[in-house]
C-alpha positions as a Markdown table, in Angstrom:
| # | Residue | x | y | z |
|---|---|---|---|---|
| 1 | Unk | 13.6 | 1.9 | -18.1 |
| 2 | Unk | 14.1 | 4.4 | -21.0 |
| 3 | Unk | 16.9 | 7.0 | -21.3 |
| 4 | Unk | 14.3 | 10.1 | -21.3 |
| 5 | Unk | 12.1 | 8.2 | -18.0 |
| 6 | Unk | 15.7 | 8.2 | -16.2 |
| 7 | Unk | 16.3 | 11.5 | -17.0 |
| 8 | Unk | 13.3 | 12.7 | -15.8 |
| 9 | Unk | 13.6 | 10.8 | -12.8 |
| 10 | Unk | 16.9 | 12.7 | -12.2 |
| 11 | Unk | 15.6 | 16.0 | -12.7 |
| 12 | Unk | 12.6 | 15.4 | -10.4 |
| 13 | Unk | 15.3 | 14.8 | -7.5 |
| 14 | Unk | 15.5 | 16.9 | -4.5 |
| 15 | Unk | 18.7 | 17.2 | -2.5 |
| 16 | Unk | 17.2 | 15.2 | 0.2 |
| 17 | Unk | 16.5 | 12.3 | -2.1 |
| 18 | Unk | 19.9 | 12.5 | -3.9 |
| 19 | Unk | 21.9 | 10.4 | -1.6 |
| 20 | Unk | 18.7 | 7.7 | -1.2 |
| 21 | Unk | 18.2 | 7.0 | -4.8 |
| 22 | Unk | 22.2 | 6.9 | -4.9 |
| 23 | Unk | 22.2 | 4.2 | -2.0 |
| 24 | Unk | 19.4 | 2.4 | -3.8 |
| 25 | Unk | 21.4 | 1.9 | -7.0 |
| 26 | Unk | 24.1 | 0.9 | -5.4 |
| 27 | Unk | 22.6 | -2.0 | -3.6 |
| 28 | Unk | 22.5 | -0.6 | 0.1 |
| 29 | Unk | 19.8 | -0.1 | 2.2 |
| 30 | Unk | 18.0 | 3.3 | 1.6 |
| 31 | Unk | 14.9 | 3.0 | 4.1 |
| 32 | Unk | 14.4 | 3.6 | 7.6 |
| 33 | Unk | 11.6 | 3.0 | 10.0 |
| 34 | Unk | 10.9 | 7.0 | 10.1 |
| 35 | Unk | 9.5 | 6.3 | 6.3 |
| 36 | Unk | 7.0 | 4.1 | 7.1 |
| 37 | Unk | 6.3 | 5.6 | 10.3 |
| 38 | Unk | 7.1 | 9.3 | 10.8 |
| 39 | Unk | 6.1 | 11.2 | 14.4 |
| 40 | Unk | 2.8 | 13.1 | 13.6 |
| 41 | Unk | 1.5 | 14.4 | 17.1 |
| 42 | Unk | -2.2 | 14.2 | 18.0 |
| 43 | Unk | -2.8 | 17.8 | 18.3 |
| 44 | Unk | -1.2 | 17.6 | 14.5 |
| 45 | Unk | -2.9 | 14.9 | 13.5 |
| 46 | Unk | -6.3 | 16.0 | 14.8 |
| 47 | Unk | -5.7 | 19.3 | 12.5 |
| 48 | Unk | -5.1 | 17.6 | 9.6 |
| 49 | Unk | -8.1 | 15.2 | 9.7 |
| 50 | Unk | -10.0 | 18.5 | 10.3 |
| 51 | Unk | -8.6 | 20.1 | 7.1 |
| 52 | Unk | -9.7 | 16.6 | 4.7 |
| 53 | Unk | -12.7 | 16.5 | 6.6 |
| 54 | Unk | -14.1 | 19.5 | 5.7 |
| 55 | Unk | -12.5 | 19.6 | 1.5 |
| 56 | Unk | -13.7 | 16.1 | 1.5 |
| 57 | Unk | -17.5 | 17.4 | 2.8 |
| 58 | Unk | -20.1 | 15.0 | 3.5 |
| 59 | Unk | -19.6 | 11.2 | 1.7 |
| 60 | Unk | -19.9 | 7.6 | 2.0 |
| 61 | Unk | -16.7 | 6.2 | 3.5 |
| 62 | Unk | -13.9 | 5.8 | 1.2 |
| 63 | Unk | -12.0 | 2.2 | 1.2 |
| 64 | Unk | -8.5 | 2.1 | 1.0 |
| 65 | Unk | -6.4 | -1.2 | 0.5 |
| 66 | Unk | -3.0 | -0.5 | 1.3 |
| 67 | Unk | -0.1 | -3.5 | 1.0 |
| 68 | Unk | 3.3 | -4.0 | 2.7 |
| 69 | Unk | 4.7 | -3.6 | -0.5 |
| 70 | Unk | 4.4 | -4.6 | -4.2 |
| 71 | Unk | 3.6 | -8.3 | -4.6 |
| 72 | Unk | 1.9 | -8.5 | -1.3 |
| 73 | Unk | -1.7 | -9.5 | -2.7 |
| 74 | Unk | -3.7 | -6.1 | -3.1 |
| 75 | Unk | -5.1 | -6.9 | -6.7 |
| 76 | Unk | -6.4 | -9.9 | -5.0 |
| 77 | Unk | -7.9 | -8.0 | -1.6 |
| 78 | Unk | -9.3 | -5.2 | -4.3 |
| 79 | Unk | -11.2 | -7.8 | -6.6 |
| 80 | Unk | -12.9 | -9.6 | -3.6 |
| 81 | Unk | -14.4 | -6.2 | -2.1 |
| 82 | Unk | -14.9 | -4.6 | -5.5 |
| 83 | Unk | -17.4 | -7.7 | -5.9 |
| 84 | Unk | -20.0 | -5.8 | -3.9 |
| 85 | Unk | -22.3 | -4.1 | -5.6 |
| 86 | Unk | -22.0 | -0.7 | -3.4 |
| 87 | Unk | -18.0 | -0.8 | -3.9 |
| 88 | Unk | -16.9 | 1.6 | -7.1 |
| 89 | Unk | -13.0 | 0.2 | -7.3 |
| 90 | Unk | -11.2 | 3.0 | -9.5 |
| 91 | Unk | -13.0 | 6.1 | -9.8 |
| 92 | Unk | -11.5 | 8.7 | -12.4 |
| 93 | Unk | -9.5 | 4.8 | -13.8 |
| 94 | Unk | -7.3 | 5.6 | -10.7 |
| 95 | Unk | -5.9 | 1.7 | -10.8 |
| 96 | Unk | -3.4 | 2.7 | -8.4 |
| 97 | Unk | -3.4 | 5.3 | -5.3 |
| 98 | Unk | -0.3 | 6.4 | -4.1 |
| 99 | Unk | -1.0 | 9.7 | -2.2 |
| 100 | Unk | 0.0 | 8.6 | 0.6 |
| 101 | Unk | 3.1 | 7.3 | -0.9 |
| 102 | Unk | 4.1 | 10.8 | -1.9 |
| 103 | Unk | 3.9 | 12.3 | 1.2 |
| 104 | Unk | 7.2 | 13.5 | 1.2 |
| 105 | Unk | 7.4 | 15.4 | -2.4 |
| 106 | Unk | 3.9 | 16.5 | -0.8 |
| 107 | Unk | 6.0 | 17.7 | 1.8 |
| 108 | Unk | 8.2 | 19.4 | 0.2 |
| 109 | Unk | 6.3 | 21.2 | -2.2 |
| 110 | Unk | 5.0 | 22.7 | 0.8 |
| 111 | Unk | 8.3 | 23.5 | 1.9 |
| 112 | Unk | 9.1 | 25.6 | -1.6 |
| 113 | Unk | 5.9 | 27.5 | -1.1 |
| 114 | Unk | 6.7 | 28.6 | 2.2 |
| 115 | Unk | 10.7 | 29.5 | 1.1 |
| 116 | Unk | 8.8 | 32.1 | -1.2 |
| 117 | Unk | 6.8 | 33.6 | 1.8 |
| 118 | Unk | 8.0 | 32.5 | 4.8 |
| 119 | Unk | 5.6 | 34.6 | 7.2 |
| 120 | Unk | 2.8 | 31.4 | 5.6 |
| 121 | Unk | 4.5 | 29.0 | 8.0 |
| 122 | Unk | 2.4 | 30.6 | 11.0 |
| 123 | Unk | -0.7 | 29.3 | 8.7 |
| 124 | Unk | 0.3 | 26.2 | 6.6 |
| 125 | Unk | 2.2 | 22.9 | 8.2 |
| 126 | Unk | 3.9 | 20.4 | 6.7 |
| 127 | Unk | 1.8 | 17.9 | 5.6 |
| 128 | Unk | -1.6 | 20.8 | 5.6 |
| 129 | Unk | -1.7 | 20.7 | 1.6 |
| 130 | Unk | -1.3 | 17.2 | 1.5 |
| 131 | Unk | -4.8 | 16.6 | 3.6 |
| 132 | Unk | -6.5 | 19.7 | 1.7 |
| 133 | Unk | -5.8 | 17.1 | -1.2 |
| 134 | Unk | -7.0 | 14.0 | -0.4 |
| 135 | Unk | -10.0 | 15.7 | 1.0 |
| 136 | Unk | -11.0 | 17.5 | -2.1 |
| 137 | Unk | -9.5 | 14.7 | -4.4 |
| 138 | Unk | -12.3 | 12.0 | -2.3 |
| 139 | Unk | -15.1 | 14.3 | -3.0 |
| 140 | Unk | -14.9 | 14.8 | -6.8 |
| 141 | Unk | -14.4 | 10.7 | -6.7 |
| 142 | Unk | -17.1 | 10.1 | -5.0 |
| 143 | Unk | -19.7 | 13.0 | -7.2 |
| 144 | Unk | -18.4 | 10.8 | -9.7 |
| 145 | Unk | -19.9 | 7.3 | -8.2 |
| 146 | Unk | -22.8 | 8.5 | -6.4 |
| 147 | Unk | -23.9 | 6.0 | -3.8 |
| 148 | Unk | -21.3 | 4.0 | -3.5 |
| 149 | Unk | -18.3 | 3.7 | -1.2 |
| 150 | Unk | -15.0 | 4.5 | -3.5 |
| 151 | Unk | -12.2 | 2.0 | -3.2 |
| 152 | Unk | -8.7 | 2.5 | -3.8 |
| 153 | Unk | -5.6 | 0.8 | -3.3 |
| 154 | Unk | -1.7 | 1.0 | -2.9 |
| 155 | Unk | 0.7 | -1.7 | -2.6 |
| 156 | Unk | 2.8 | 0.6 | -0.3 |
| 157 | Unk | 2.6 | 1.8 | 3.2 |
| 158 | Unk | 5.7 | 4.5 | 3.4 |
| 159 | Unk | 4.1 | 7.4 | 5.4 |
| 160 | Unk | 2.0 | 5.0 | 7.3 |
| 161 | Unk | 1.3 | 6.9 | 10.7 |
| 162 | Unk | -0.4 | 9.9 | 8.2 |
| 163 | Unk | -3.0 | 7.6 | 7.0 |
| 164 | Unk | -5.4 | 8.0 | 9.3 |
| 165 | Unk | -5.5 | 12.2 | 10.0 |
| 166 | Unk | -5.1 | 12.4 | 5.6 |
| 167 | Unk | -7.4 | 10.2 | 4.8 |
| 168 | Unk | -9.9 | 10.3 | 8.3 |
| 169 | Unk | -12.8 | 8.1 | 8.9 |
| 170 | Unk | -11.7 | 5.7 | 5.7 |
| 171 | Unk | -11.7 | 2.0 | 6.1 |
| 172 | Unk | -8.4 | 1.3 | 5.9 |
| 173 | Unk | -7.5 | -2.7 | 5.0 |
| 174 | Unk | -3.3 | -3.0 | 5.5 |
| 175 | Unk | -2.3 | -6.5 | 3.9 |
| 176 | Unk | 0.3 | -8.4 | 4.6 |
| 177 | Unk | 1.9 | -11.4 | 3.1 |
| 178 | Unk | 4.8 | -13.6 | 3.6 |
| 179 | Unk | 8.2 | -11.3 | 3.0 |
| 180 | Unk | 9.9 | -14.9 | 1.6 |
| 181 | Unk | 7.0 | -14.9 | -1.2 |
| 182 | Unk | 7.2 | -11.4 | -1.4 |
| 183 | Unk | 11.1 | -11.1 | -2.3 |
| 184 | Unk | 10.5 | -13.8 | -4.5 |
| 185 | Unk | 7.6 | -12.9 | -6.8 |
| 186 | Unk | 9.1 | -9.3 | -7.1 |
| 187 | Unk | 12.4 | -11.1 | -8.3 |
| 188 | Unk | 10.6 | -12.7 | -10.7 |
| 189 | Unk | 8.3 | -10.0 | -11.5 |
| 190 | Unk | 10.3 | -6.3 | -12.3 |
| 191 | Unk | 12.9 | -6.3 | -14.0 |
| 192 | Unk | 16.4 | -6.3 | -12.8 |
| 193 | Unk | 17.9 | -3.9 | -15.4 |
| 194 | Unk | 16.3 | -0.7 | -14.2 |
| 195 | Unk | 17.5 | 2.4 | -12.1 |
| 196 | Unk | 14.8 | 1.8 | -9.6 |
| 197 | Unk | 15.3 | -2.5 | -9.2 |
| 198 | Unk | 15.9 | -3.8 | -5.8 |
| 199 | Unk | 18.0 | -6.7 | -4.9 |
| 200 | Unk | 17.8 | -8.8 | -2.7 |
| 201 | Unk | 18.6 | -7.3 | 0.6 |
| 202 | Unk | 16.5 | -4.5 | -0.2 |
| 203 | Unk | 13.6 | -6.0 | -0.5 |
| 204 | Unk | 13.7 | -8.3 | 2.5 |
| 205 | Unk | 15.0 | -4.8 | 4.2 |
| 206 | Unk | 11.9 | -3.3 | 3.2 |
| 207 | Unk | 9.4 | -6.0 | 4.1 |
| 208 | Unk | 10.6 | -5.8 | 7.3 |
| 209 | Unk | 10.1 | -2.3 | 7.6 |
| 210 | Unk | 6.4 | -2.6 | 6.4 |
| 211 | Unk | 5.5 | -5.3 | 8.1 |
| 212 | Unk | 6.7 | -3.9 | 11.4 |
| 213 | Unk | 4.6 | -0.5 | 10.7 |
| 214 | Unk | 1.4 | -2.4 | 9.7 |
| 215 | Unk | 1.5 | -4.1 | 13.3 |
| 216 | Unk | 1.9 | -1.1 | 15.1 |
| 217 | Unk | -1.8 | -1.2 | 13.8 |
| 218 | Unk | -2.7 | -4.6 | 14.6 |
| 219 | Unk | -4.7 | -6.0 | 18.0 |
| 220 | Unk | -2.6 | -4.5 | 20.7 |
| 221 | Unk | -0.5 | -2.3 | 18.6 |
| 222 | Unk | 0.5 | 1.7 | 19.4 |
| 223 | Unk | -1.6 | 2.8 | 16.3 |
| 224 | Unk | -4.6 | 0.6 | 16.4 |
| 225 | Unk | -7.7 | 2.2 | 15.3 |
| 226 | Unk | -11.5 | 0.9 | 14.6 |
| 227 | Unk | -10.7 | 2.3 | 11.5 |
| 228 | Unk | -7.7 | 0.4 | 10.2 |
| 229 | Unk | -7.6 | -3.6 | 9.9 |
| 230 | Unk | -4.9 | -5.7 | 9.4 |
| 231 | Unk | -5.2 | -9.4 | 7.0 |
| 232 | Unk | -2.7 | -11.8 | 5.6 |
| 233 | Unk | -3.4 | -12.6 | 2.6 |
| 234 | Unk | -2.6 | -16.2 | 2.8 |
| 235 | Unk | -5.4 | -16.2 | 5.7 |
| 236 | Unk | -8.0 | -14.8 | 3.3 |
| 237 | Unk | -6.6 | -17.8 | 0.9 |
| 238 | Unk | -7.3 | -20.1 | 3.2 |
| 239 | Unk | -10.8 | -19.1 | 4.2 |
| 240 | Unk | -11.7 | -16.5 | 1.6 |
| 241 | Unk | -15.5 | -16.7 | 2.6 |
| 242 | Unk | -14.3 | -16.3 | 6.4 |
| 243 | Unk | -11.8 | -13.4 | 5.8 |
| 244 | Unk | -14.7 | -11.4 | 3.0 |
| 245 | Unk | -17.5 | -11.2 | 5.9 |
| 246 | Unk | -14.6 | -9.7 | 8.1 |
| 247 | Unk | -13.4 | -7.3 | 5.4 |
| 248 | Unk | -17.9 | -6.4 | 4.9 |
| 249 | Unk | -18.4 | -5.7 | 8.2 |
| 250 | Unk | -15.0 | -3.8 | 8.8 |
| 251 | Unk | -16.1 | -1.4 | 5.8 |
| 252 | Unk | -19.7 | -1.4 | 6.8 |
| 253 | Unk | -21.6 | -3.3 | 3.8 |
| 254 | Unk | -24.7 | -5.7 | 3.5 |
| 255 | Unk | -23.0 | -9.2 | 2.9 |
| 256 | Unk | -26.6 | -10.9 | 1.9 |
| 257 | Unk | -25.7 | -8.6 | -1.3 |
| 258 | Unk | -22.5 | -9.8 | -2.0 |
| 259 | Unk | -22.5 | -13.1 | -5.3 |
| 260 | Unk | -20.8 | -15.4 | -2.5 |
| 261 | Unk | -21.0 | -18.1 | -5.5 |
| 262 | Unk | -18.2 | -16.1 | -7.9 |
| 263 | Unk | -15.5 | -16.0 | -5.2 |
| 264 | Unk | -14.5 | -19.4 | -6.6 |
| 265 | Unk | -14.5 | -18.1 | -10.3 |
| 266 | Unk | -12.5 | -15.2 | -9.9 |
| 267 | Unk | -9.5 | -14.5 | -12.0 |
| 268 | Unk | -5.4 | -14.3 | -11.6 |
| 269 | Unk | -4.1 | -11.0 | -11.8 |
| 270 | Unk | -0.5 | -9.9 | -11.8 |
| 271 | Unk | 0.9 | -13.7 | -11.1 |
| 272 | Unk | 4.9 | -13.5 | -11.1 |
| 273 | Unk | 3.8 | -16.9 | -12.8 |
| 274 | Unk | 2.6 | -15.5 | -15.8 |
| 275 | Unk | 3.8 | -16.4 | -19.1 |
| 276 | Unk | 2.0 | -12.8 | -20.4 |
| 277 | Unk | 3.9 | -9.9 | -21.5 |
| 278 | Unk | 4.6 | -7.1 | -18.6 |
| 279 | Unk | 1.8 | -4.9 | -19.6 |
| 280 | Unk | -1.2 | -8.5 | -20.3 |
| 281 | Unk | 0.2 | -9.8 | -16.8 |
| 282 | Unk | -2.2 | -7.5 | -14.9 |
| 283 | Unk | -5.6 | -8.2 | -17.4 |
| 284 | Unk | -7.5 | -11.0 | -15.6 |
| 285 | Unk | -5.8 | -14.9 | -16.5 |
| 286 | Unk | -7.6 | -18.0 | -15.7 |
| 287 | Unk | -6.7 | -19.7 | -12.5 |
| 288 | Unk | -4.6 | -22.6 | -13.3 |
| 289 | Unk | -6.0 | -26.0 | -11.8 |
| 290 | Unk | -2.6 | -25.9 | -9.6 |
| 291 | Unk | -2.5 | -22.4 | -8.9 |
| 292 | Unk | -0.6 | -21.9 | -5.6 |
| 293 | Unk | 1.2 | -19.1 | -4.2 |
| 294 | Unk | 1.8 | -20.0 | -1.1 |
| 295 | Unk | 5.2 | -21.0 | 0.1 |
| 296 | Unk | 7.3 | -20.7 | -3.4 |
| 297 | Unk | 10.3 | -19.5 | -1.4 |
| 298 | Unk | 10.3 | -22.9 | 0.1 |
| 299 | Unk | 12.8 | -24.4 | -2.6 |
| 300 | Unk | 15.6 | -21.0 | -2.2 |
| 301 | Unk | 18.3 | -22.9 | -1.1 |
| 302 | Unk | 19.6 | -23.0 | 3.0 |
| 303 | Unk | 21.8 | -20.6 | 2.1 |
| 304 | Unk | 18.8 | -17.6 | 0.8 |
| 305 | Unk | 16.5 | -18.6 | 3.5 |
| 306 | Unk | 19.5 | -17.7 | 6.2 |
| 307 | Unk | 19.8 | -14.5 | 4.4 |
| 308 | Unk | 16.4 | -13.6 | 4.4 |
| 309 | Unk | 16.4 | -14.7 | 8.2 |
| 310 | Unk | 19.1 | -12.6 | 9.3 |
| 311 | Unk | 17.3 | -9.7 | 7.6 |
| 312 | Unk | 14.3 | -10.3 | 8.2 |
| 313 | Unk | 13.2 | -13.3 | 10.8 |
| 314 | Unk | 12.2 | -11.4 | 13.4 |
| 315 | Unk | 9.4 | -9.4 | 11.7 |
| 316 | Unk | 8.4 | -13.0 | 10.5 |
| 317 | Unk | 8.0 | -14.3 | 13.5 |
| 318 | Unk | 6.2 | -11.1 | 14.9 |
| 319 | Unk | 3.9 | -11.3 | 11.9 |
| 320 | Unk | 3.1 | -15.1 | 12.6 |
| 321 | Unk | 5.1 | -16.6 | 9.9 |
| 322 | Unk | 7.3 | -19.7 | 10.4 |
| 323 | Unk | 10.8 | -18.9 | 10.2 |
């Protein structure tokens, strides 16, 4: 990361972020369960699907594809649905989505608007602008691919409880993947010389903490919706034609229209395998004849797979992984 990046970064801080960014570059943990899942009431949350609802005004349902956390597979999950002639992937050359993810600078801008006229509070809530925005942010989208279903996509799920009052009646698609392959491609991926690099615990630590919030959505879970499906992406590996008539009736398309014959041709994007430079890594590569990212964390040593364990195993185990 540059000198003048970092220096924005520090002047961007709030107070409440101050000591968080300090325990992330330190090497502690710096995320709890209330970021991935913080307490929105239903009365709330009813108001603020009401408030998106009506900026967002009348359009086909948006599709967002949201992962546990980087490396988790949603470049993959994006190609396959964007492969349907009725999905627009990347309106406005949006590659990534992280609205959601900024729920809490969204937040807190509200809170400095309100510090300047407090008597607003009676009128304006905490998360109120943040649903005026996705609303109105979905509609010039969508005027901009009429007829189609927009997709987007964020490999994050911090903030997760808002995501269905912000963003109402979207198809939400939360993927998971194995937090052992997870720790291990982002290792290999981001660099380790940056203010904002993770080590090791952390990003078991935060798996963990996604993985547990995206099965409070799952079959059974508190948040389950008809709205919101969970897949692993080694389960759409292993039965991609399976897992893509799941993922066309969940969103509500045609799958006689879908090219069922170029699943098999379909690129590499992003590989932590990639022998491209960091910016080439995320064009489209060739699929190697022995492409396989399955189970790479299988040769850590004893001693790595304990750690992750003790962090980490029983979200595994919850999730349906081996441990």
């Amino acid at each position: 990361m540059s000198v003048s990046n970092s220096v924005q970064i520090a002047g961007d801080l709030r107070l409440n972020q101050v000591m968080r960014t300090a325990r992330r570059v330190l090497g502690a943990r710096f995320l709890g369960s209330e970021d991935f899942l913080p307490v929105i009431s239903t009365e709330k949350g009813e108001q603020l699907a009401a408030l998106a609802r009506k900026a967002r005004g009348q359009i086909a349902a948006p599709v967002l594809v949201l992962g546990v956390m980087p490396r988790s597979g949603t470049n993959f999950l994006r190609d396959l649905i964007a492969m349907h002639p009725e999905i627009s992937a990347d309106p406005g050359r949006l590659y990534e989505f992280p609205l959601l993810h900024a729920a809490g600078d969204a937040a807190a801008f509200t809170r400095d608007f309100l510090r300047y006229f407090p008597k607003n509070e009676e009128v304006v809530g905490e998360y109120d602008v943040l649903a005026m925005l996705a609303g109105s942010w979905f509609r010039e989208l969508q005027a901009q691919v009429e007829g189609k279903h927009i997709l987007l996509k964020c490999p994050h799920v911090h903030d997760l409880s808002l995501a269905r009052y912000i963003f109402p009646d979207a198809k939400i698609i939360l993927c998971l993947r194995d937090g052992r392959d997870v720790v291990d491609s982002s290792l290999k991926t981001f660099s380790r010389f940056s203010l904002t690099s993770k080590n090791f615990r952390q990003l078991a630590d935060e798996w963990r903490l996604g993985a547990e919030a995206i099965m409070t959505f799952a079959e059974g879970g508190l948040n389950r919706n008809d709205d919101t499906m969970v897949v692993r992406y080694e389960d759409i590996l292993a039965d991609t034609h399976k897992y893509v008539r799941k993922l066309l009736y969940h969103i509500g398309l045609d799958e006689t229209a879908f090219p069922w014959d170029e699943i098999d041709k379909m690129p590499v994007r992003g590989s932590s395998r990639s022998k491209a430079s960091d910016q080439e890594r995320w064009q489209p590569e060739t699929k190697s004849v022995d492409f396989n990212p399955i189970k790479r964390w299988a040769s850590w040593s004893d001693g790595k797979k304990a750690r992750f364990d003790r962090i980490a195993g029983h979200a595994l185990e919850m999730v349906g992984y081996e441990r």
